[in-house]
C-alpha positions as CSV (number, residue, x, y, z in Angstrom):
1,X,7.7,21.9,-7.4
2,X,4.7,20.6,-5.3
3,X,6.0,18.5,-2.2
4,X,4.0,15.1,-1.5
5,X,5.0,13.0,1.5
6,X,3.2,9.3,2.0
7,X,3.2,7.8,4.8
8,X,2.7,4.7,4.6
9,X,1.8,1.4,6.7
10,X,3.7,-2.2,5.6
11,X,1.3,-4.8,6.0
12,X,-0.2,-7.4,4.2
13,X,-2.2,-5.7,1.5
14,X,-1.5,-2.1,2.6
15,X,2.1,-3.1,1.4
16,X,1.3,-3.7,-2.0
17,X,-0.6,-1.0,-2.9
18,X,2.4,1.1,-0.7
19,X,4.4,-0.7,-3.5
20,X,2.4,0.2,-6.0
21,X,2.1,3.9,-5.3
22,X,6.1,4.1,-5.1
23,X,6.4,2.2,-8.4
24,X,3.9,4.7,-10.2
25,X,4.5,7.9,-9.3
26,X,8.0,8.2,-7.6
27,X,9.4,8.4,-11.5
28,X,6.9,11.1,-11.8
29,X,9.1,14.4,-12.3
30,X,6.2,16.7,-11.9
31,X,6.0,16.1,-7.8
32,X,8.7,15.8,-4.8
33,X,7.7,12.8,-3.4
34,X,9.3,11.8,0.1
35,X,8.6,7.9,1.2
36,X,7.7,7.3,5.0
37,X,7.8,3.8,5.7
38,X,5.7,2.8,9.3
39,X,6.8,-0.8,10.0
40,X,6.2,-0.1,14.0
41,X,9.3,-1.6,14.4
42,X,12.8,0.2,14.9
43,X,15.5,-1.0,17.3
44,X,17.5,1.3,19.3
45,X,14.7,3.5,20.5
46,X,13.9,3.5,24.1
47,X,10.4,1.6,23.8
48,X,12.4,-1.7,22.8
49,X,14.7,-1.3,25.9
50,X,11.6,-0.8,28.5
51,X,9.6,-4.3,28.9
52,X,6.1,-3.2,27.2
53,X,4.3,-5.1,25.5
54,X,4.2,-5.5,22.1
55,X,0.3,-3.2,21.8
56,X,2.2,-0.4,23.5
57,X,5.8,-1.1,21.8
58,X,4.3,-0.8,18.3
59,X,2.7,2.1,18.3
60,X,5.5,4.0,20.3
61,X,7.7,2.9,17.3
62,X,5.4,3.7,14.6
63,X,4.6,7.2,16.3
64,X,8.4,7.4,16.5
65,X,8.7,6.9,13.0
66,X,5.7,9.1,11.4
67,X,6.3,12.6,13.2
68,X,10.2,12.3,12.2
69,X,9.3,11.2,9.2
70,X,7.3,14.5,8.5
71,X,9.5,16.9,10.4
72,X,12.1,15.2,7.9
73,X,10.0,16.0,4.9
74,X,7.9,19.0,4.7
75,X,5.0,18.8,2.7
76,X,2.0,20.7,0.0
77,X,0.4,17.2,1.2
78,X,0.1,14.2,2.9
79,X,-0.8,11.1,2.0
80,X,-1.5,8.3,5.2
81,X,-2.8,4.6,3.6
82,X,-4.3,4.3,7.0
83,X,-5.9,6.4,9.5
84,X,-3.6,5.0,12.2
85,X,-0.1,6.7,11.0
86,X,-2.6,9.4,10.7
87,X,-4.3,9.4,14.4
88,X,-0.3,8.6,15.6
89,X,0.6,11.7,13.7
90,X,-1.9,13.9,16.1
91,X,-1.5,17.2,15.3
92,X,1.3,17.3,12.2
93,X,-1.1,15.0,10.2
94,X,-2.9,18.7,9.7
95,X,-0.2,20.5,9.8
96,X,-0.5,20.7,5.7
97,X,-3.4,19.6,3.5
98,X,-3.8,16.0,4.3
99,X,-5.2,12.7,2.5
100,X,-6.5,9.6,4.7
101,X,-7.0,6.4,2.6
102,X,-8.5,3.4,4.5
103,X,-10.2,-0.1,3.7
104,X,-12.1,0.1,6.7
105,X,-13.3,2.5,9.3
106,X,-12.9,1.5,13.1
107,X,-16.3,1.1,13.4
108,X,-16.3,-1.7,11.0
109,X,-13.4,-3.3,12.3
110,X,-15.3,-3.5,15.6
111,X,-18.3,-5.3,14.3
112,X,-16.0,-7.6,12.4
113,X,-13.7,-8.6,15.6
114,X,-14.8,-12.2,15.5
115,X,-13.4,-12.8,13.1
116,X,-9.9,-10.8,13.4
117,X,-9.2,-11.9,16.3
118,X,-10.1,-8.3,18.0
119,X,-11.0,-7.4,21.2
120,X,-13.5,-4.3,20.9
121,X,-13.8,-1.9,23.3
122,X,-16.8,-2.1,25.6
123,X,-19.1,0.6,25.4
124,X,-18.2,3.3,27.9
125,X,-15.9,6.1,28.3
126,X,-13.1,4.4,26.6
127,X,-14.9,3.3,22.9
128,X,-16.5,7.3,23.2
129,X,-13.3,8.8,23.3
130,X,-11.9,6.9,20.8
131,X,-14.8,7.3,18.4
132,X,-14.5,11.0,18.7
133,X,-10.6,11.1,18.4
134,X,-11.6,9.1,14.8
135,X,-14.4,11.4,14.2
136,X,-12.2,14.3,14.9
137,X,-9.8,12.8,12.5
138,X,-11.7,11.6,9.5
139,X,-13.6,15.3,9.9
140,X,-10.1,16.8,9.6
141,X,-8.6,15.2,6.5
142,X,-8.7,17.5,3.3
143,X,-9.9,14.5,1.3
144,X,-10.9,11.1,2.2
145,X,-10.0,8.4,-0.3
146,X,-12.0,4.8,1.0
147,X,-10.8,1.5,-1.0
148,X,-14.9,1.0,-1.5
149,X,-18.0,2.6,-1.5
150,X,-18.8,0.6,2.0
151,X,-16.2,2.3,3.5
152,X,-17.7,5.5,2.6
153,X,-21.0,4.7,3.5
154,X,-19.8,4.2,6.9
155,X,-17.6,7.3,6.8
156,X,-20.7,9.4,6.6
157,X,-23.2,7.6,8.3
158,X,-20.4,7.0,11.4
159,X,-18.5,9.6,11.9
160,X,-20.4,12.5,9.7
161,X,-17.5,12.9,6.8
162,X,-18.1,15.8,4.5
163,X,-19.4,13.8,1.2
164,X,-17.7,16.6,-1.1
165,X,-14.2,15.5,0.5
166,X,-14.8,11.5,-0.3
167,X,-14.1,10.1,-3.4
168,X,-13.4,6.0,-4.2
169,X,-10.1,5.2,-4.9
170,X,-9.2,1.5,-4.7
171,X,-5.3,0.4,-4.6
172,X,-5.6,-1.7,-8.0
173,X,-3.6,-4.3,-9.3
174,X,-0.6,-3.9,-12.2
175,X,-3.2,-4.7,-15.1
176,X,0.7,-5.6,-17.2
177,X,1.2,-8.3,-14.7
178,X,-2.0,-9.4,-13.1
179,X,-3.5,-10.6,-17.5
180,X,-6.1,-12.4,-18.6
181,X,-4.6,-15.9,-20.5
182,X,-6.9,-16.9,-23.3
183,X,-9.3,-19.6,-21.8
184,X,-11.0,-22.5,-24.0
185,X,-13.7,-25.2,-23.2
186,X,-12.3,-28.0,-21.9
187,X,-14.2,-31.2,-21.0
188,X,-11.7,-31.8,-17.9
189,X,-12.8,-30.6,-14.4
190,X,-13.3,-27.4,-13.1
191,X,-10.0,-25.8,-11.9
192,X,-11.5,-24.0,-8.9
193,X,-8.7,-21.3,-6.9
194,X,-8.6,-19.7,-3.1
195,X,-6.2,-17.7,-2.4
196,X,-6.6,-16.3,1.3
197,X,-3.5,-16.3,4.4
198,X,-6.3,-17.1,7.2
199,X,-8.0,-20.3,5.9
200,X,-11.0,-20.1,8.3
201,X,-11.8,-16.3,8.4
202,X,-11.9,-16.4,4.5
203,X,-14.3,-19.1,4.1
204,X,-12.1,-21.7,3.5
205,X,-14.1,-24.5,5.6
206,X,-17.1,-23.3,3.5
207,X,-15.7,-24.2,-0.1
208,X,-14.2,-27.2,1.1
209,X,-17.9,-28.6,2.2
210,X,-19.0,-27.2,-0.9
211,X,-16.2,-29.0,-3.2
212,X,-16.7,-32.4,-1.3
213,X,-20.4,-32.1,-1.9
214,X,-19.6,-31.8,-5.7
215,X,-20.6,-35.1,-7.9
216,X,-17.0,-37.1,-8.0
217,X,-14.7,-35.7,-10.6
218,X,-16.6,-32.3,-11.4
219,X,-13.9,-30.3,-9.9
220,X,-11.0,-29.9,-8.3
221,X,-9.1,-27.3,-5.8
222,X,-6.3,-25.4,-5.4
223,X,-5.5,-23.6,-2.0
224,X,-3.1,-20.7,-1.3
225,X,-2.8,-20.3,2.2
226,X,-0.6,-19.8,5.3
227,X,-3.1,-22.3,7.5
228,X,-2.7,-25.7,7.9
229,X,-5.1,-28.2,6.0
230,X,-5.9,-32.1,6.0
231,X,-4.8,-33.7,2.9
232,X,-7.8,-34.4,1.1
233,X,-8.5,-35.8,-2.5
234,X,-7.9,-33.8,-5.6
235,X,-7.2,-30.6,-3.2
236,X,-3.5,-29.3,-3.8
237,X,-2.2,-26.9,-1.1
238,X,0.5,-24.5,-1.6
239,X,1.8,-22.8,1.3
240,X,4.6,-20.7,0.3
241,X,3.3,-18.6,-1.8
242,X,4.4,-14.8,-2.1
243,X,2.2,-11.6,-3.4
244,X,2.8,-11.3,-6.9
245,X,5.2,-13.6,-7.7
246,X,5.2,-15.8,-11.0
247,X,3.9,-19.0,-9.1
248,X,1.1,-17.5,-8.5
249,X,0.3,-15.7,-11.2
250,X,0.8,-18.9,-13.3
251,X,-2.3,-20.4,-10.6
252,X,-4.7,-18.0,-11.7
253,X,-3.6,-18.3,-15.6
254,X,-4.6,-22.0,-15.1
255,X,-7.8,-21.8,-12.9
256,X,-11.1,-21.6,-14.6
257,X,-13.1,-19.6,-11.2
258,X,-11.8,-17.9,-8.4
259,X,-13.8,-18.3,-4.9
260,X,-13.5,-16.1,-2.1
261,X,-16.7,-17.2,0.6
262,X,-14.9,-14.8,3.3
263,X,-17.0,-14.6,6.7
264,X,-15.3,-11.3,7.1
265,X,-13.4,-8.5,4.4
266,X,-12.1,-5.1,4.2
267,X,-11.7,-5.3,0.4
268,X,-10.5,-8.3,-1.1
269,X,-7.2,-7.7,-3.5
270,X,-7.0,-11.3,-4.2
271,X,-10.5,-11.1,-5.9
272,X,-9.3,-8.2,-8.3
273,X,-6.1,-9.8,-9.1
274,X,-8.6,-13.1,-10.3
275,X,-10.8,-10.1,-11.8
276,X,-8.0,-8.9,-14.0
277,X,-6.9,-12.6,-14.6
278,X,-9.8,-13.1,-15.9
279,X,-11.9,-15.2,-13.7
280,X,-15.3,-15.0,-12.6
281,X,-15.3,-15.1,-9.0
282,X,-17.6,-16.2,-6.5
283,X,-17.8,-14.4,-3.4
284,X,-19.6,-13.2,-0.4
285,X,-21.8,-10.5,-0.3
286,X,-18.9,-8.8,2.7
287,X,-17.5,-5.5,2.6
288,X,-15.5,-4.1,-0.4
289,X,-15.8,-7.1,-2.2
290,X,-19.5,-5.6,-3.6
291,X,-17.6,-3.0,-5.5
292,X,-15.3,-6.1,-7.0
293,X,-17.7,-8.3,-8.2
294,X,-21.1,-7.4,-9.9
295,X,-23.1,-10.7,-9.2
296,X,-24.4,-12.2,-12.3
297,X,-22.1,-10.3,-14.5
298,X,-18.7,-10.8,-13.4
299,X,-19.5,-13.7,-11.3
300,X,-21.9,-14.3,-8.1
301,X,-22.3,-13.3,-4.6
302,X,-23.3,-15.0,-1.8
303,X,-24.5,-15.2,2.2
304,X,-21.4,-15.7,4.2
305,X,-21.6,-20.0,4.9
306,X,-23.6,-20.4,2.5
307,X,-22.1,-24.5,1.5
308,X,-25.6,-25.2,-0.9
309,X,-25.6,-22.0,-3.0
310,X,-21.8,-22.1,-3.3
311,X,-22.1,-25.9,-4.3
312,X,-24.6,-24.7,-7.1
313,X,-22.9,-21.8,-8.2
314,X,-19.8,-24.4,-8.9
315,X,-22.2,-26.7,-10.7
316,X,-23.8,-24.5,-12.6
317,X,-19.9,-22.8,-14.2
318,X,-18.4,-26.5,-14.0
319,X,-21.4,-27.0,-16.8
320,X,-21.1,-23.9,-18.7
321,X,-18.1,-23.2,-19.9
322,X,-18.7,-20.0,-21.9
323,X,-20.6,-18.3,-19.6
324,X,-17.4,-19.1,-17.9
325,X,-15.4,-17.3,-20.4
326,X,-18.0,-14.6,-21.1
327,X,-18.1,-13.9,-17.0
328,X,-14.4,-13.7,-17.0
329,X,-13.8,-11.2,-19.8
330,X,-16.5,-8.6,-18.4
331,X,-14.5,-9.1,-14.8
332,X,-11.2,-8.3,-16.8
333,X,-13.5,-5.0,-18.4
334,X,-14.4,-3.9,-15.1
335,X,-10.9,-4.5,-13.4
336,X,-9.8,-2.0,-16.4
337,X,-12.3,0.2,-15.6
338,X,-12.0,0.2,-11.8
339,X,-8.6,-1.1,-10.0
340,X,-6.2,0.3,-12.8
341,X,-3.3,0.8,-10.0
342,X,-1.3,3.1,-12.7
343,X,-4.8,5.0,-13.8
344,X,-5.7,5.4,-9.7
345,X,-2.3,6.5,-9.1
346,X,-2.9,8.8,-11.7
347,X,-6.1,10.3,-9.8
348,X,-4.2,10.4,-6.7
349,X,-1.4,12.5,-8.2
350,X,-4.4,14.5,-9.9
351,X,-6.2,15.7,-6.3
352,X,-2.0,16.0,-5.2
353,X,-1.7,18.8,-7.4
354,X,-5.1,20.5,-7.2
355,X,-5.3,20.5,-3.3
356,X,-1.3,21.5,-3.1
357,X,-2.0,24.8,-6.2
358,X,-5.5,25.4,-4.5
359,X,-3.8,25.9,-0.9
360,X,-1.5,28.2,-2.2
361,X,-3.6,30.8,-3.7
């Protein structure tokens, strides 16, 4: 029986495909599978005793949590959804074959800390060391799974990743829950949807110029988001909304385009759940999203704050309802094709067992 332990980072996004994984192949019967949880929190250790602050607490808790995890739970292979738990692993990330899934390199992250909210390192000593540690790591990993083919671009143009040992392998959606609802022309407005926690870092100020610039009663708009916005007419807000649950799901059945203008993206899963609802979706030409939607085919891409071409794009699907239709079935195709959670699981338990017999001979 081959032996697969994932370790596996809770936050928003990385949670749900760590969900996903779980739901897909800890029923398999061909594999062991062990489930290491990194939440970065866990009371009773000594690091929530000491005052540190909360940069130095969490990863003392999360290292805490991986390396126990795998002494727990010996391995064939390991799967981290991250390259932190990985990095925070040091040495027993390699002490079996090991897989290293990201949605972004550090590298990345650093020319997008704008717009997270993240202090970069200065160039010096510091960022070097760092950058090998990373380089060291990425170098390491028997295979190296990116969420998007910009992540591997920057894999091997960064930090000089084998090719051979990256393949793509996006988390997915649950194509069973995340449908396409049959859609007909309607003479109504256009039901435009966002769906994106930070407001201002996805675009959100963007599409709002954009939908006020619209001729009176072309659209209207419909906001899920944890941000606060100004009440404004024929926008509806809804700010308790929860991945994957039927409120939502019912928001996307009803929309007619789906419009993510983000200044800054790792990948985008709100865009693919809208892709396998069968929405054409408007976007910005920004990280993983240019694996998630083929402009022109399954909907458009755009410049980051770009209010005029994202204004046209609106007018020109609020006029044309069946290329509406016809953009939103070939994004439903391609979400089959690509971000199949259940098929990519499948793949993932695939290289599982080919890395785990191929060690052992």
């Amino acid at each position: 029986m081959i032996r697969a332990t994932f370790v596996l980072e809770q936050h928003i996004g990385h949670r749900t495909f760590a969900q996903n994984l779980h739901r897909f192949i800890a029923p398999r019967t061909d594999l062991q599978t062990n489930w290491v949880d990194v939440t970065y929190e866990q009371p009773g250790t000594l690091w929530n005793v000491l005052p540190l602050p909360e940069k130095v607490r969490g990863p003392l808790n999360g290292r805490t949590q991986i390396r126990t995890g795998l002494q727990q739970h010996p391995a064939d292979v390991a799967i981290f959804n991250t390259q932190v738990p990985a990095a925070l692993a040091g040495q027993m990330a390699n002490q079996q074959p090991s897989f290293l899934c990201t949605d972004i390199t550090p590298r990345q992250y650093d020319e997008m800390a704008e717009h997270y909210h993240h202090a970069a390192d200065a160039d010096g000593w510091l960022s070097q060391y760092k950058h090998c540690l990373n380089q060291r790591l990425f170098q390491s990993a028997t295979r190296l799974l990116p969420w998007s083919s910009w992540v591997a671009d920057s894999l091997v143009a960064d930090y000089g990743a084998d090719p051979a040992k990256i393949t793509v392998l996006p988390p997915g959606v649950d194509l069973n829950v995340w449908q396409s609802k049959p859609r007909t022309n309607h003479d109504g407005p256009l039901h435009i949807l966002f769906v994106g926690g930070d407001f201002y870092r996805k675009g959100g100020e963007t599409l709002l110029e954009a939908f006020n610039s619209l001729p009176t009663g072309t659209a209207v708009l419909h906001l899920v988001t944890r941000s606060k916005i100004p009440h404004t007419k024929n926008v509806f807000v809804y700010g308790n909304m929860q991945p994957n649950m039927p409120e939502l799901q019912t928001l996307y059945a009803e929309a007619d385009v789906f419009v993510l203008p983000t200044r800054a993206e790792a990948f985008g899963i709100a865009a693919v759940e809208a892709a396998a609802s069968g929405l054409p979706v408007i976007a910005t030409r920004v990280g993983g999203l240019v694996d998630i939607v083929r402009d022109g085919e399954t909907g458009f891409l755009l410049p980051p704050n770009d209010t005029i071409g994202l204004r046209d794009k609106l007018c020109l699907l609020a006029q044309a309802p069946a290329r509406r239709r016809q953009m939103g079935q070939a994004a439903r195709q391609h979400a089959e094709t690509h971000f199949n959670a259940r098929r990519n699981a499948e793949k993932l338990v695939e290289m599982i067992v080919e890395t785990a017999v191929g060690a052992k001979k």
